[in-house]
C-alpha positions as CSV (number, residue, x, y, z in Angstrom):
1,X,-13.2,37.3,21.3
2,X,-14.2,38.5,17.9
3,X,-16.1,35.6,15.8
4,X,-14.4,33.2,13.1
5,X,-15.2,32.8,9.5
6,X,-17.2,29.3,9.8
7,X,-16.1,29.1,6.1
8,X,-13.0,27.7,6.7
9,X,-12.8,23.8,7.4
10,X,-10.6,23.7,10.5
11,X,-9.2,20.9,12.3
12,X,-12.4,19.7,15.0
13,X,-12.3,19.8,19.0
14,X,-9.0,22.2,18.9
15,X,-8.7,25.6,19.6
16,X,-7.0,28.0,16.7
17,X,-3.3,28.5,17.8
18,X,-3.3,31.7,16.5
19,X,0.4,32.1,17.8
20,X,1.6,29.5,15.9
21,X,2.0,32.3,13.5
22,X,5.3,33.2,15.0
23,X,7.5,29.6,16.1
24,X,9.1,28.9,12.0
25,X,10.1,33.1,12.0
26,X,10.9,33.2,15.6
27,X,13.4,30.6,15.3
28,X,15.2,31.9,12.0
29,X,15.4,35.2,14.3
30,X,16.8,32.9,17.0
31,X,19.3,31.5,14.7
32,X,20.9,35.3,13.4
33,X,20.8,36.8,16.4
34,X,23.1,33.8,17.7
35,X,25.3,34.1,15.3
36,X,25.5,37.7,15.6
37,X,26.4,37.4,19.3
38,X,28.8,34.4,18.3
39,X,30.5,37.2,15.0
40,X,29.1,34.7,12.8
41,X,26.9,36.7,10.8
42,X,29.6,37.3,8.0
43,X,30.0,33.8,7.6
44,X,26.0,33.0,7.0
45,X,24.7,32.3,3.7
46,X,23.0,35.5,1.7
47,X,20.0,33.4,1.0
48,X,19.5,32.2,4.7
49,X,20.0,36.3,5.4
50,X,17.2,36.8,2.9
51,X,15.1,33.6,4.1
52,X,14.8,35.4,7.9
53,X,13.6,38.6,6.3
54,X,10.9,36.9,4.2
55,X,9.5,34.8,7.2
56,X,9.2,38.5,9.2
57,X,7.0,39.4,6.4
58,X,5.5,35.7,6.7
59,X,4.5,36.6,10.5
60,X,3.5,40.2,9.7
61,X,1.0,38.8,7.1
62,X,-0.3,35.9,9.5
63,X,-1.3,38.9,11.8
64,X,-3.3,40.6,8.3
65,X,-4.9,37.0,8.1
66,X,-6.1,36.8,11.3
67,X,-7.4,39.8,11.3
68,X,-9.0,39.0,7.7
69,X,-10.5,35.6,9.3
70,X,-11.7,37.4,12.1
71,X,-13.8,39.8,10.2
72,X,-11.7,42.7,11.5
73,X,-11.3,43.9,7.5
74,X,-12.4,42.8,4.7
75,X,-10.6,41.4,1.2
76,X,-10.2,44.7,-0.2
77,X,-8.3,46.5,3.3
78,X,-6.6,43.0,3.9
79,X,-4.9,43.2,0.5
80,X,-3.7,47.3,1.1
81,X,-2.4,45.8,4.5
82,X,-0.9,42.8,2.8
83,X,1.0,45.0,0.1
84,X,2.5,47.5,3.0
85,X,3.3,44.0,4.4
86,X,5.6,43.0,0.9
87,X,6.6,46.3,0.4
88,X,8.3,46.9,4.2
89,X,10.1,43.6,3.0
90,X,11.2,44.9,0.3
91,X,12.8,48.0,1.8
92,X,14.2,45.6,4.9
93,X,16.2,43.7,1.9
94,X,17.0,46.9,0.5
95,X,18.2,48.5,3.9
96,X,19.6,45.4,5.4
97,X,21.1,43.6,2.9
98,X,21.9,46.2,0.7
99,X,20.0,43.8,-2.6
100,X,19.0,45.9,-5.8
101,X,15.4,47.1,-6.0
102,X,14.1,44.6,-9.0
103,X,15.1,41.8,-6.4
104,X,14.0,43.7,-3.7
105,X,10.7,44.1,-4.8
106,X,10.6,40.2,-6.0
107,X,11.8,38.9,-2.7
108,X,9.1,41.0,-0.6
109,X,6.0,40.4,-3.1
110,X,6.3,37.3,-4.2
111,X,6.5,35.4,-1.0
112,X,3.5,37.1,0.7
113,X,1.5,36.9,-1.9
114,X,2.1,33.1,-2.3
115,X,1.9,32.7,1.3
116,X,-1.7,34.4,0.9
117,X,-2.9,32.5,-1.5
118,X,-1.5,28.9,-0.3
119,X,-3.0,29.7,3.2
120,X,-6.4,30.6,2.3
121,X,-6.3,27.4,-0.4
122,X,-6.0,24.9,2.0
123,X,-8.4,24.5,4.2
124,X,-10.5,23.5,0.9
125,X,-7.6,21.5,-0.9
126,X,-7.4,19.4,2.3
127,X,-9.8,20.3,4.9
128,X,-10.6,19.6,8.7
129,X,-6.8,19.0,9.0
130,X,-5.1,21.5,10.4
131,X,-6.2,24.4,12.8
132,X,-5.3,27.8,11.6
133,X,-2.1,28.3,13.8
134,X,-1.2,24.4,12.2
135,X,-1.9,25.9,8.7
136,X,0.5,29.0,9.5
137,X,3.2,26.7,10.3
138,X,3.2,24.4,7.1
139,X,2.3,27.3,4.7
140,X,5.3,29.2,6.3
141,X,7.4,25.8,5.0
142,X,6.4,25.3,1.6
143,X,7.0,29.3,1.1
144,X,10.4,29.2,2.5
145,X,11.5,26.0,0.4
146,X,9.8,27.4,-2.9
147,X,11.7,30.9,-2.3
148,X,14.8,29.0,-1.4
149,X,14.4,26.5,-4.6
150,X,13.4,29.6,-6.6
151,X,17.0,31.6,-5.7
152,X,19.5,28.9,-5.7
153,X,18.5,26.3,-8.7
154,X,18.5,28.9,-11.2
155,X,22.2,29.7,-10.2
156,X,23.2,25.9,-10.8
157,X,21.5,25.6,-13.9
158,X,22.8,29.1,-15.6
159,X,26.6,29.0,-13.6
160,X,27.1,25.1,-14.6
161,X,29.5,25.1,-11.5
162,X,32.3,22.1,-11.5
163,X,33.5,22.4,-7.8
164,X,30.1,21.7,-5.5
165,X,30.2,21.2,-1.8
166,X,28.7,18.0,-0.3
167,X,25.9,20.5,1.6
168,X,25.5,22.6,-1.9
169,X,25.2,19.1,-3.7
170,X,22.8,17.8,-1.0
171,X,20.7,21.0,-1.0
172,X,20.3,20.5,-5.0
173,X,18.8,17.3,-4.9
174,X,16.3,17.7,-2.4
175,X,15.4,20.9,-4.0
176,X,14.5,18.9,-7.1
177,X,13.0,16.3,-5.8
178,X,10.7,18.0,-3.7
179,X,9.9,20.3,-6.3
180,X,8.6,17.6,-8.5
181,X,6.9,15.6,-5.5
182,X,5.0,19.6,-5.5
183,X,4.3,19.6,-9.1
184,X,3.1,16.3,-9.0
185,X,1.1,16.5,-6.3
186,X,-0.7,19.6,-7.6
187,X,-1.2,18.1,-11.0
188,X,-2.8,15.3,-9.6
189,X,-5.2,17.7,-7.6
190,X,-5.9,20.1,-10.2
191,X,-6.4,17.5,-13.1
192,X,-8.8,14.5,-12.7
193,X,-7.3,11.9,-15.3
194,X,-4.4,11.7,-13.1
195,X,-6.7,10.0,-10.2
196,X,-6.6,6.7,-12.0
197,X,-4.0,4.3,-11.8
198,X,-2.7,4.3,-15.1
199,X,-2.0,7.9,-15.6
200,X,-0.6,7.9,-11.8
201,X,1.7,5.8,-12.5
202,X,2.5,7.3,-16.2
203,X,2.9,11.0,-14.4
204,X,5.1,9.3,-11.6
205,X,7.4,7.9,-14.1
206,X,7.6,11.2,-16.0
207,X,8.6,12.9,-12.4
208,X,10.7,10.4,-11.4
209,X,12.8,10.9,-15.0
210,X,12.4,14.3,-14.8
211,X,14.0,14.7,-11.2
212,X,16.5,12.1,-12.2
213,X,18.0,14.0,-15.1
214,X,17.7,17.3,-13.8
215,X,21.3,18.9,-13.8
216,X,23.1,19.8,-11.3
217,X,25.7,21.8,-11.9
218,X,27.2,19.9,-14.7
219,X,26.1,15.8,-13.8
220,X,22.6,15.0,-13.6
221,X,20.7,14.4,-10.1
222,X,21.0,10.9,-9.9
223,X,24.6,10.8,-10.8
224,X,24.9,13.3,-7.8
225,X,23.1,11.4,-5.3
226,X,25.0,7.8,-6.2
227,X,28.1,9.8,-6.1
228,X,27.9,10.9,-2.4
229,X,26.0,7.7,-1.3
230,X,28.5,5.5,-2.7
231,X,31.7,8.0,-1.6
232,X,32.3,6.7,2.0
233,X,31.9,3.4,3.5
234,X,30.4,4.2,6.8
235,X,28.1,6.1,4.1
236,X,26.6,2.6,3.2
237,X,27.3,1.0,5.9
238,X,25.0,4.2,7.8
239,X,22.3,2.9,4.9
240,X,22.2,-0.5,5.5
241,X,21.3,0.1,9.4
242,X,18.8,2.7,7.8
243,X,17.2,-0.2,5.6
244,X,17.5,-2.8,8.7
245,X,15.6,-0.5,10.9
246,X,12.7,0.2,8.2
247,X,12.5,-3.7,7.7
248,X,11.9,-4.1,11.8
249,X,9.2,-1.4,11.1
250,X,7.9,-3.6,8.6
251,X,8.2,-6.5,10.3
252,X,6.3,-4.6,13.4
253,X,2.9,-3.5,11.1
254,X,2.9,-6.9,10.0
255,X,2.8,-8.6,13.0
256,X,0.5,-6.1,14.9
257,X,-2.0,-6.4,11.9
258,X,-2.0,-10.1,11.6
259,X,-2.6,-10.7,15.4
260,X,-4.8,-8.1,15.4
261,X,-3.8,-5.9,18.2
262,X,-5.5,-2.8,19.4
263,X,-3.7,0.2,18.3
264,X,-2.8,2.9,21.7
265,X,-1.6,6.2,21.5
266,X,1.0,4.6,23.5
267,X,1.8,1.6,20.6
268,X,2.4,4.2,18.4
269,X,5.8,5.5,20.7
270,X,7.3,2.7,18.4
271,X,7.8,4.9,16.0
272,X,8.8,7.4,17.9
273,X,11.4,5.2,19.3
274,X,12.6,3.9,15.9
275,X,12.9,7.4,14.5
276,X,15.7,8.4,17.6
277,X,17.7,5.3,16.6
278,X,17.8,6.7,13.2
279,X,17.9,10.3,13.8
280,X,20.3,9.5,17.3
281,X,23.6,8.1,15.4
282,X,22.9,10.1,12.0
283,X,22.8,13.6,14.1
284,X,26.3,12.8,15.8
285,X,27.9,10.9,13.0
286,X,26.5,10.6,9.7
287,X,24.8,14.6,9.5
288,X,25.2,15.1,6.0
289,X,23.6,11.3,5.1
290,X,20.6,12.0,7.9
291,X,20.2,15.3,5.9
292,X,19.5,13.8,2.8
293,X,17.8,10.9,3.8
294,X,15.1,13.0,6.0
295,X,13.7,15.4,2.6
296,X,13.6,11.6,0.3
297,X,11.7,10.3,3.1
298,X,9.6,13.3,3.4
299,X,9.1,12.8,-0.7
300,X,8.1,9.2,-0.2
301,X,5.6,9.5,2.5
302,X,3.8,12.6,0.0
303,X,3.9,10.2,-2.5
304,X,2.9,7.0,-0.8
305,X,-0.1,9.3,0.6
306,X,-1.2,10.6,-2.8
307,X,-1.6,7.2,-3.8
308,X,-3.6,6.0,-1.0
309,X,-5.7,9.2,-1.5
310,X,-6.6,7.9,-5.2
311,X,-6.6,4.3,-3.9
312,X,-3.6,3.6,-6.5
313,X,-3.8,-0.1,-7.0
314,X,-1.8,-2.5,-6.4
315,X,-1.0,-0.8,-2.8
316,X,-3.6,1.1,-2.1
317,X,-5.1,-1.9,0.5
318,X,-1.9,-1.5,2.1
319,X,-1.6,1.4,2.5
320,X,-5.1,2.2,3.7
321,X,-4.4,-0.7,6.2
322,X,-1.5,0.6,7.6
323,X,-3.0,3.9,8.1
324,X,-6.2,2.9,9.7
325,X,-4.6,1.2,12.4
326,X,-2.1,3.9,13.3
327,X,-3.9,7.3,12.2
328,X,-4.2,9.3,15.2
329,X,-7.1,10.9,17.0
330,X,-6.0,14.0,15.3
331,X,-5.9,13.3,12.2
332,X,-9.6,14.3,11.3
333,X,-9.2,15.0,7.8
334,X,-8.8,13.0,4.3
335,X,-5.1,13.1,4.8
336,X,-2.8,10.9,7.5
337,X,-0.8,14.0,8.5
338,X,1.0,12.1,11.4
339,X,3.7,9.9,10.2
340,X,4.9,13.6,7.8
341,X,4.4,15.3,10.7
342,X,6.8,13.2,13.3
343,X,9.6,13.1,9.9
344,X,9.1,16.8,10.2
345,X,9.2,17.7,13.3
346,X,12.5,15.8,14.2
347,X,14.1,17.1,10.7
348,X,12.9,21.3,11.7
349,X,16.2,21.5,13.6
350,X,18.1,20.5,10.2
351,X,16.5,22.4,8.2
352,X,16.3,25.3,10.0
353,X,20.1,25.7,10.9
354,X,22.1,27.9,8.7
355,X,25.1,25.1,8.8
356,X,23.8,21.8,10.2
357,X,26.4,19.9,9.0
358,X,29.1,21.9,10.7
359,X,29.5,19.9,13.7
360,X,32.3,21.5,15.5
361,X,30.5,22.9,18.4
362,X,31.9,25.8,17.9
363,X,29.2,27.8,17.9
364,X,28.1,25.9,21.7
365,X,25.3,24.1,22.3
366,X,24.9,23.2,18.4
367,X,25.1,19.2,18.6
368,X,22.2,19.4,21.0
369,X,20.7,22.2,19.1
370,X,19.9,20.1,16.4
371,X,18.5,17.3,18.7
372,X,15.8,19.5,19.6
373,X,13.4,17.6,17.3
374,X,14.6,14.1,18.4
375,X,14.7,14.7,22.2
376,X,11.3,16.9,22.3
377,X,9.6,14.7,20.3
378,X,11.5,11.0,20.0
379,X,12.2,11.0,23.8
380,X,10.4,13.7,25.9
381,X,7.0,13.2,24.0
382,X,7.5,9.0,24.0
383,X,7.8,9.5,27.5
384,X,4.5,11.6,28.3
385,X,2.5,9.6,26.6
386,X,3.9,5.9,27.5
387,X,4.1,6.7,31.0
388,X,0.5,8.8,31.0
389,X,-1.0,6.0,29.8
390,X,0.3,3.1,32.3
391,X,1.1,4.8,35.4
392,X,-0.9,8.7,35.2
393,X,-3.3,9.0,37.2
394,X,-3.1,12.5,38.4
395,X,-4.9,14.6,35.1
396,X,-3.9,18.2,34.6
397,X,-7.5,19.0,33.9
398,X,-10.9,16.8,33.2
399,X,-10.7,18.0,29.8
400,X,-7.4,16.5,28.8
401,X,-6.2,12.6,28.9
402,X,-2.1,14.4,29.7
403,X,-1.7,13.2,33.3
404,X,1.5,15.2,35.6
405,X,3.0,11.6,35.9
406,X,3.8,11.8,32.6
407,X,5.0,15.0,32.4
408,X,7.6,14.6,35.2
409,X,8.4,11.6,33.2
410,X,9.1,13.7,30.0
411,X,11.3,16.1,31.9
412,X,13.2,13.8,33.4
413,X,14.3,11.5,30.7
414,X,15.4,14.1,28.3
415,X,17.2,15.7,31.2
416,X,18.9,11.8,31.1
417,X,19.4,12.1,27.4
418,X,20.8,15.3,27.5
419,X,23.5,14.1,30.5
420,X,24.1,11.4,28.2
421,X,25.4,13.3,25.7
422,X,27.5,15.5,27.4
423,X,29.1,12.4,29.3
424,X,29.8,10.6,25.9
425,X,31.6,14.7,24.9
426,X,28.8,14.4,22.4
427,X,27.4,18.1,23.9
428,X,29.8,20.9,25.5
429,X,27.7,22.1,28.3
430,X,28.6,25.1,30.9
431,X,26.0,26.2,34.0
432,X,24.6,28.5,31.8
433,X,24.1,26.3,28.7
434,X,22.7,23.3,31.0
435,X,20.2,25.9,32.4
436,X,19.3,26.4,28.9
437,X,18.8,23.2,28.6
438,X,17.0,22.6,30.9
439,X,14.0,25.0,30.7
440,X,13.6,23.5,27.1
441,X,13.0,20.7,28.6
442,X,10.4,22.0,31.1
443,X,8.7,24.3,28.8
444,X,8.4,21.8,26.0
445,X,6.8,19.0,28.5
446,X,4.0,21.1,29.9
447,X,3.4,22.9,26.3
448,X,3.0,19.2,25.7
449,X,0.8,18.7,28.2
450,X,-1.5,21.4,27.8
451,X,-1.7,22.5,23.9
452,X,-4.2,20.8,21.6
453,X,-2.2,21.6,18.8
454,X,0.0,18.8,16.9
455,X,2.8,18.1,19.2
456,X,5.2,17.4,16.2
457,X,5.1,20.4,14.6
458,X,4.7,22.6,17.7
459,X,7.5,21.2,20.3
460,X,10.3,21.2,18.3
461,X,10.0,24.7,17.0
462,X,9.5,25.6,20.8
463,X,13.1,23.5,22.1
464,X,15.1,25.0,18.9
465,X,13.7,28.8,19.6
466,X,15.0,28.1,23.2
467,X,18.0,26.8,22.8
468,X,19.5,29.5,20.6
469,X,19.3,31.8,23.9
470,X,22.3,29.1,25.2
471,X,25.0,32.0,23.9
């Protein structure tokens, strides 16, 4: 074992999860290759074509990283290794895709050296919070939504198209709205006057404006995003439940504060539980809604989180309330990664899927593809840790609180979900799909009851990756 740069402000009492490096690029692989074997592959998007290249150059630089962290280089060989890195990207789009050489060259630079820069960054913009396999994970996100903002909101800008898809429209507005979220966020960092409370909320305004105006195509964002909410009944009738379930949520902090309940890894299932009511219904029936809703909420918790991080009055007591009572052990650093993190991890199926919205199964086990998030994490993980903590007694190790009680548990309530689902016709299964299925499920309990790595960011990616093998 070769030593580690101490330099680097890691996540404490986990290990690194170097191989972390290759879940986000493993399951865009996943994704292609299925639809290759499906004769799909004509019908995917360029971008997403482009997107799976990228992240291979992503993983091939997260092995240059390591090795940089590691001490097996230094800065000057890592960044010869790092341009080889760009430039075999470059010739992949070429070869592969057939692109011209000034994009070429764009698409296989500018992501790797972003991704270089980003991942080395921050571990001192935020540290002790992630372990370097955690860090490979999120870096590989905000890389692959800058590139994808980067190719597609130019097009909508310049092309002024009239005729936009619901997906295309939906796309565009959490592309801008995330994109100021990003600029604000980093303009907050980077500049000190924006700390106080005043100029928060001044620059918030400004963003918020900004966003709201942006066009799209040839109506501004917000005109977009009333237009599809306020399109289709069950639409807002889908956001009413929505609001109903975040005032029970409310209603739930409020009433474990005020009687002044200790907190258990196992109270905070709740929100596991309310985030499969939501995510349940809107995978099956309301896709396109759930899409949307999941990168605003996303936005919100960013924001809501700056502004506890600059103790933004008039909610900053709030907020720093709220978090204190339901932070998790692993959340060691100055940020409260967990409530992004559980909205993240039951969204990766969405956002990874080329057409998530296309709900026609006929692709197979798509419906229950895209439930990866929600049944590893809402129900199998809910499970381990509810159960492990009232009935385990039988520990995998002395090192670890995951008892086997709890694992069986896992396993065999998403095995009840997953039954459920294909009794209600919500999930085609055959023998071979349900055997899929199935070691999912297996593999993502006892991943969950061994790793020390953040279990929403880790077992979803794991479920998705395996079921794309259901062909």
């Amino acid at each position: 074992m070769r030593p580690i740069d101490k330099s680097y402000a890691t996540r404490p009492g986990a290990s690194e999860g170097w191989w972390l490096c290759s879940l986000v690029p493993s399951c865009y692989a996943a994704t292609i290759w299925r639809n290759f074997q499906h004769h799909q592959n004509a019908h995917l998007p360029q971008d997403y074509k482009r997107t799976v290249i990228v992240t291979f150059g992503l993983l091939l630089h997260s092995l240059v990283i390591r090795g940089q962290i590691q001490a097996r280089w230094n800065r000057r060989q890592a960044i010869v290794l790092m341009s080889i890195v760009a430039a075999l990207c470059s010739v992949l789009l070429g070869v592969c895709l057939a692109e011209n050489i000034v994009f070429c060259t764009f698409s296989g630079f500018l992501p790797v050296l972003l991704y270089d820069r980003t991942y080395f960054s921050i571990f001192s913009m935020i540290p002790k919070s992630f372990t370097f396999g955690e860090a490979f994970i999120v870096v590989q996100g905000i890389v692959v939504f800058l590139y994808g903002t980067l190719l597609q909101l130019p097009r909508l800008i310049i092309q002024q198209e009239k005729d936009l898809s619901d997906m295309k429209i939906i796309y565009s507005i959490l592309q801008v709205v995330l994109l100021g979220i990003t600029t604000l966020a980093l303009a907050t960092y980077r500049i000190k006057l924006l700390r106080n409370s005043f100029s928060f909320w001044l620059a918030t305004l400004i963003t918020g404006c900004s966003v709201a105006l942006f066009p799209i195509g040839r109506l501004p964002t917000i005109t977009r995003l009333v237009l599809f909410v306020a399109s289709d009944p069950h639409t807002l009738a889908t956001m009413a439940t929505y609001m109903a379930l975040l005032l029970c949520t409310v209603c739930f902090i409020k009433w474990q504060f005020n009687n002044g309940h200790r907190t258990t890894t196992a109270t905070r299932k709740v929100f596991h539980l309310l985030i499969v009511l939501v995510y349940g219904p809107g995978l099956w029936y309301q896709c396109r809604l759930l899409f949307l809703a999941s990168g605003l909420m996303l936005g919100l918790l960013i924001v809501l989180e700056m502004a506890r991080l600059i103790q933004l009055s008039p909610i900053a007591g709030i907020l720093n309330t709220t978090v204190n009572m339901f932070i998790d052990e692993k959340d060691a650093g100055p940020v409260a990664l967990t409530p992004i993190y559980l909205l993240v991890g039951c969204s990766l199926p969405l956002w990874l899927h080329p057409s998530p919205c296309d709900m026609t199964n006929s692709a197979g086990l798509q419906t229950l593809l895209l439930s990866a998030g929600v049944l590893s994490i809402g129900i199998g993980d809910t499970a381990a840790s509810v159960v492990g903590y009232h009935l385990g007694r039988h520990k995998w190790s002395a090192s670890t609180s995951k008892s086997v009680e709890g694992t069986v548990a896992s396993v065999l309530l998403q095995t009840l979900a997953v039954w459920g689902l294909y009794e209600t016709g919500l999930v085609q299964l055959t023998v071979t799909k349900a055997a899929y299925a199935g070691i999912a499920i297996i593999v993502n309990a006892l991943i969950e009851s061994r790793t020390d790595q953040i279990d929403n960011l880790v077992l979803p990616l794991v479920t998705y990756f395996l079921l794309t093998g259901s062909s």
